[in-house]
DOVOKE-365790 format. One record per residue (C-alpha): residue in one letter; x, y, z. Coordinates in nm, 4 decimals, decimal comma. Layout:
! residues N
PT / a / X / Y / Z
...
END
This chain:
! residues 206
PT / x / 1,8125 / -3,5656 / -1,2136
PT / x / 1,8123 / -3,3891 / -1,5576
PT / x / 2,1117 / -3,3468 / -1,7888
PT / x / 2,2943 / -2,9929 / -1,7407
PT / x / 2,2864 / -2,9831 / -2,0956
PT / x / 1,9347 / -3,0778 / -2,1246
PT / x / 1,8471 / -2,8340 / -1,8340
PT / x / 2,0396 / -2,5459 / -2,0888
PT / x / 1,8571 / -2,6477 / -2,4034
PT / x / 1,5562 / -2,6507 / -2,2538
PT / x / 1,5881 / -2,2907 / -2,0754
PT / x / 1,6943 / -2,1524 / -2,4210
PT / x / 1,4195 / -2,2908 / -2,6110
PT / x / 1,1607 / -2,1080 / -2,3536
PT / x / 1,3633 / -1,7953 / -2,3310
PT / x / 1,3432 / -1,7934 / -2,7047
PT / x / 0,9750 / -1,8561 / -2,6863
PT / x / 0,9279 / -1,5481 / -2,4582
PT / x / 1,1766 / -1,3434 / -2,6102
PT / x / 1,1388 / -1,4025 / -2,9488
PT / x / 1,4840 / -1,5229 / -3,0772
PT / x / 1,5608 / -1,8449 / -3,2636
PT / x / 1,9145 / -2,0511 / -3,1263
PT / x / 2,0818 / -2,3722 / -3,2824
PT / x / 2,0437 / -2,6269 / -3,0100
PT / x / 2,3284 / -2,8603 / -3,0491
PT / x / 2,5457 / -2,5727 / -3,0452
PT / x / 2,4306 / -2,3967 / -2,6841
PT / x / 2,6929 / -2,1488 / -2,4895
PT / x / 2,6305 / -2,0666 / -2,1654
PT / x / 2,6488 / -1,6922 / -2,3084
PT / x / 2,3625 / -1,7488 / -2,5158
PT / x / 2,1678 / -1,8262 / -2,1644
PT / x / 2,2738 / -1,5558 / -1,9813
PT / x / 2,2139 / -1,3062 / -2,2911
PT / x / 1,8043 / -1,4549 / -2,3424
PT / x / 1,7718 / -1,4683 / -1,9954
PT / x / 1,9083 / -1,1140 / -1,8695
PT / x / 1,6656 / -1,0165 / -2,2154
PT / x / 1,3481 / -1,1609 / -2,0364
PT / x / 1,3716 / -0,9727 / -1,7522
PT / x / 1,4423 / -0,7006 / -1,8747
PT / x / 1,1926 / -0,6869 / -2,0677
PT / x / 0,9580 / -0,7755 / -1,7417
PT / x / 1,1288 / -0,5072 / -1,5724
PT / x / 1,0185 / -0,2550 / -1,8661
PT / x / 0,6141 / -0,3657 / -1,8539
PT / x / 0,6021 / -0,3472 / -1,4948
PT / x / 0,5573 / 0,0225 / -1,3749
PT / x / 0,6099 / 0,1241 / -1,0544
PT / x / 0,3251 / 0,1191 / -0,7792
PT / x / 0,0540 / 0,3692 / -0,8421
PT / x / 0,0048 / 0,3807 / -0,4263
PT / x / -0,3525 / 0,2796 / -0,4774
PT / x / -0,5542 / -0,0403 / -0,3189
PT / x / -0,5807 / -0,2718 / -0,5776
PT / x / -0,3067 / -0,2032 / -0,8015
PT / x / -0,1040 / -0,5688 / -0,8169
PT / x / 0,2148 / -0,3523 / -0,9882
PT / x / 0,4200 / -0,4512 / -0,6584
PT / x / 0,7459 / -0,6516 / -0,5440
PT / x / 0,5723 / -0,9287 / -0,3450
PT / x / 0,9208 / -1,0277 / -0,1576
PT / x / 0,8863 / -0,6059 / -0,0342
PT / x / 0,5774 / -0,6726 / 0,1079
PT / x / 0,6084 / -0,9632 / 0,2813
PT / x / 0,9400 / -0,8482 / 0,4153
PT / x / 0,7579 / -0,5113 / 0,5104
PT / x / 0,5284 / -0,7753 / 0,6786
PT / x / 0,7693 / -0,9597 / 0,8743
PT / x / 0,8611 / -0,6548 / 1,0672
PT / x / 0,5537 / -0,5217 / 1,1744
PT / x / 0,4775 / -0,8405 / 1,2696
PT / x / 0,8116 / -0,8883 / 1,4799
PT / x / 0,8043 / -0,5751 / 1,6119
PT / x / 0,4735 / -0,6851 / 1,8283
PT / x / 0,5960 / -1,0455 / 1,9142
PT / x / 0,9339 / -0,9145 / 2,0365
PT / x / 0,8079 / -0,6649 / 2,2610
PT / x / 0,5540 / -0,9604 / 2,4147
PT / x / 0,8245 / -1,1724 / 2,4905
PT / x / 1,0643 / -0,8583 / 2,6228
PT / x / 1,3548 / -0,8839 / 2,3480
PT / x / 1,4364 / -0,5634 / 2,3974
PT / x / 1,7639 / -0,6460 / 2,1758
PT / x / 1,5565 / -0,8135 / 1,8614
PT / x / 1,2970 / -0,5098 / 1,9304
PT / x / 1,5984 / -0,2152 / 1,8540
PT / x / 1,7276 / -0,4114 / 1,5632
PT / x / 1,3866 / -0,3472 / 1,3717
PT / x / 1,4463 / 0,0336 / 1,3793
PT / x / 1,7444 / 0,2289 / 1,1744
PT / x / 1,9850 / 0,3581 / 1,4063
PT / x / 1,8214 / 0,7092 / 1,3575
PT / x / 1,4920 / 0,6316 / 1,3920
PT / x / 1,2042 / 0,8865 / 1,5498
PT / x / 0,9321 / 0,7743 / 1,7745
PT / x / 0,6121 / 0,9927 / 1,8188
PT / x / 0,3329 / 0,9910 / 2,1023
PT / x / 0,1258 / 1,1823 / 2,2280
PT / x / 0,0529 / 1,2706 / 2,6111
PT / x / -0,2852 / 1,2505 / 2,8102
PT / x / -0,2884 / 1,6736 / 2,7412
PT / x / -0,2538 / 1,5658 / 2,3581
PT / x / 0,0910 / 1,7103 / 2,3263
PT / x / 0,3250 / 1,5747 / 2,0712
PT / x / 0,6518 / 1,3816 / 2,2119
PT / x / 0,9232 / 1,3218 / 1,9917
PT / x / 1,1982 / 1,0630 / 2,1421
PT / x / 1,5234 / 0,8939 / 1,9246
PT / x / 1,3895 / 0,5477 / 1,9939
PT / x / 1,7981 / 0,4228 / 2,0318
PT / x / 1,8804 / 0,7374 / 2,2309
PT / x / 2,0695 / 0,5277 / 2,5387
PT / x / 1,7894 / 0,6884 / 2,7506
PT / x / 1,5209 / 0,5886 / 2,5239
PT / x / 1,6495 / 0,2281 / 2,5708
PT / x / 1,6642 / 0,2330 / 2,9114
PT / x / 1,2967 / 0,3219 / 2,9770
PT / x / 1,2394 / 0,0880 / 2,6767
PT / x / 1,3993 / -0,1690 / 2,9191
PT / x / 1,2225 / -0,0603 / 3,2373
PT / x / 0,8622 / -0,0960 / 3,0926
PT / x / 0,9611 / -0,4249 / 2,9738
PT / x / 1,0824 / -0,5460 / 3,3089
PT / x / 0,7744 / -0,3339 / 3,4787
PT / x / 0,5081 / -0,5646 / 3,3034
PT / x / 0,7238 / -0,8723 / 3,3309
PT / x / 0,7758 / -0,8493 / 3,7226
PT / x / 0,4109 / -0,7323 / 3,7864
PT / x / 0,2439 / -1,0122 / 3,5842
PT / x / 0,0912 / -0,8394 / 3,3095
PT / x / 0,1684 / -1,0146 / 2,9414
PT / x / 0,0878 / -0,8115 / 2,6573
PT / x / 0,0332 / -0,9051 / 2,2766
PT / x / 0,0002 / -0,6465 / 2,0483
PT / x / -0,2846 / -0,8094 / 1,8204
PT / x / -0,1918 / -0,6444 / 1,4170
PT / x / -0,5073 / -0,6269 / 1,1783
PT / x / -0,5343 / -0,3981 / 0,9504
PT / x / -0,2265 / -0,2651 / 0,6771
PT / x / -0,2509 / 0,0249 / 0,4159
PT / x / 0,0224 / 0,0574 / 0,2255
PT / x / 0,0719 / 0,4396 / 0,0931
PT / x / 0,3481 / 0,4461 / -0,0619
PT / x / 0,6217 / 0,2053 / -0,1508
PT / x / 0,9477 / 0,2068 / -0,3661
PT / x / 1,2976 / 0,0226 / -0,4109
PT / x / 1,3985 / 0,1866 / -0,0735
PT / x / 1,0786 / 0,3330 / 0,1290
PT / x / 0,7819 / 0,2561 / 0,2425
PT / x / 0,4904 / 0,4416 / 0,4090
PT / x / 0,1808 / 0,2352 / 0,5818
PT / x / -0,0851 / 0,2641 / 0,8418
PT / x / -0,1494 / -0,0006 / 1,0886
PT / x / -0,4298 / -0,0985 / 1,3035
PT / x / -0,3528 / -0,3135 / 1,6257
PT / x / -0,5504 / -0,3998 / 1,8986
PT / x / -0,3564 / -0,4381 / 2,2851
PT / x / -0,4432 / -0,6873 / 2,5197
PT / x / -0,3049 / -0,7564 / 2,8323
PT / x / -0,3394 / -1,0905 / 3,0336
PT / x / -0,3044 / -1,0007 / 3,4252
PT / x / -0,1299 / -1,2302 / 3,6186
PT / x / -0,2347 / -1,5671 / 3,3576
PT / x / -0,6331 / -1,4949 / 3,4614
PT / x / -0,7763 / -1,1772 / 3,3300
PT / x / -0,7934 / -1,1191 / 2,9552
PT / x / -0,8310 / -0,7285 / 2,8648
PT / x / -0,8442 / -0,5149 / 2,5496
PT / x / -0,6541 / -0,2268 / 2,7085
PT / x / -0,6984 / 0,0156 / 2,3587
PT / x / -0,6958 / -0,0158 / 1,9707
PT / x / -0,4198 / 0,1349 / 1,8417
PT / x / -0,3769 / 0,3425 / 1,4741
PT / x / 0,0187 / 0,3132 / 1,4150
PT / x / 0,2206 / 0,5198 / 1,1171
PT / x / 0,5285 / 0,3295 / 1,0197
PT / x / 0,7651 / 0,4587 / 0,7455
PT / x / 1,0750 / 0,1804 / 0,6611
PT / x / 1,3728 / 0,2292 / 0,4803
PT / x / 1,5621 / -0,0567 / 0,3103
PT / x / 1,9633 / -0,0688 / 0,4082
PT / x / 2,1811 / -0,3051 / 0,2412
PT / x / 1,8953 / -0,5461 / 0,1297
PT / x / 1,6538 / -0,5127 / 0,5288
PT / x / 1,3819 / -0,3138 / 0,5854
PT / x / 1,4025 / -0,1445 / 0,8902
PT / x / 1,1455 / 0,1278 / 1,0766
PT / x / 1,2579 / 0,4845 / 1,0517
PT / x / 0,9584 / 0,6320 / 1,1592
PT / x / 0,6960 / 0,5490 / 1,4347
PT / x / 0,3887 / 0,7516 / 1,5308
PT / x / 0,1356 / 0,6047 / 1,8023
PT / x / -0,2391 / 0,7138 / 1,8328
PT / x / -0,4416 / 0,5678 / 2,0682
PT / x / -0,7813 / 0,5088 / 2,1048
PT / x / -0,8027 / 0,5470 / 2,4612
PT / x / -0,5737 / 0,5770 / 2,7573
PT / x / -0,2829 / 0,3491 / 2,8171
PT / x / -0,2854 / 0,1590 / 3,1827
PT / x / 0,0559 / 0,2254 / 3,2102
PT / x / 0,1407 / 0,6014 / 3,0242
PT / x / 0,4020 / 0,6089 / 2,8148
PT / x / 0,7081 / 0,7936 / 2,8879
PT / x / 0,9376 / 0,9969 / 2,6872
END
């Protein structure tokens, strides 16, 4: 294990390095750590701009992304396996949900409205009781915007359905618009518009 103090004389020599300041090493305070330290990264901070909102651009928190990540990602496998209370915890407690019938008219639902939930529930149970297991296959992400608090992305998905553990079917490709918010450190989905490719089996209800 290394010496603490070694540890502290060694972090101020390459904060120095970075930050350009020059510190007596036998006589190290933990202030002069915190003061070269809080220096560096704010001076990272500084040269990092935000996000232009173009492909490419690497100017990005990577821990935002892969949290953004996590919940698209969850919100497929936890509709598979019917946790219908993991599902709701993705979404803010205001969040919208958008469809669109067979007629092409827009539906706008409160996706933790208690009746929202309970059809939630009922579709679950519907595909669970008849046999059919879904899996909500996401490809594609395009971020479009994304700061300290929101995000804005499109997201391809393809949905099969396995009917009763012998038939294998792509039942439509899916083109979702997500918009997150972060509260108290979590991303969670505010927004949720689905466009389909082609008719559901099983329409979706308001």
């Amino acid at each position: 294990m290394i010496p603490r103090k070694l540890f502290i004389a060694f972090t101020i020599f390459l904060a120095s390095l970075l930050h350009g300041q020059q510190f007596d090493l036998n006589n190290i305070k933990i202030d002069d750590v915190k003061n070269v330290l809080q220096g560096v990264l704010g001076k990272s901070e500084k040269n990092n701009p935000k996000w232009s909102g173009s492909p490419g651009d690497p100017n990005f928190k990577i821990a935002d992304r892969i949290a953004i990540k996590d919940v698209i990602d969850a919100y497929g496998i936890y509709w598979d396996t019917n946790d219908l209370d993991n599902y709701l915890s993705l979404f803010t407690d205001d969040a919208v949900g958008i469809s669109y019938n067979d007629k092409g008219e827009k539906i706008t639902v409160r996706i933790k409205d208690k009746r929202k939930i309970l059809k939630i529930k009922e579709r679950m149970d519907y595909f669970e009781s008849h046999g059919f297991q879904r899996r909500h296959m996401m490809c594609n992400s395009l971020i479009l915007e994304l700061n300290e608090s929101f995000a804005h992305l499109k997201q391809y998905m393809i949905l099969l359905t396995t009917n009763k553990n012998s038939k294998v079917e792509i039942v439509t490709p899916i083109f979702y618009d997500f918009k997150l918010k972060k509260t108290d450190g979590i991303w969670k989905i505010s927004y949720r518009e689905i466009n389909l490719d082609a008719p559901l089996d099983l329409e979706l209800m308001p």
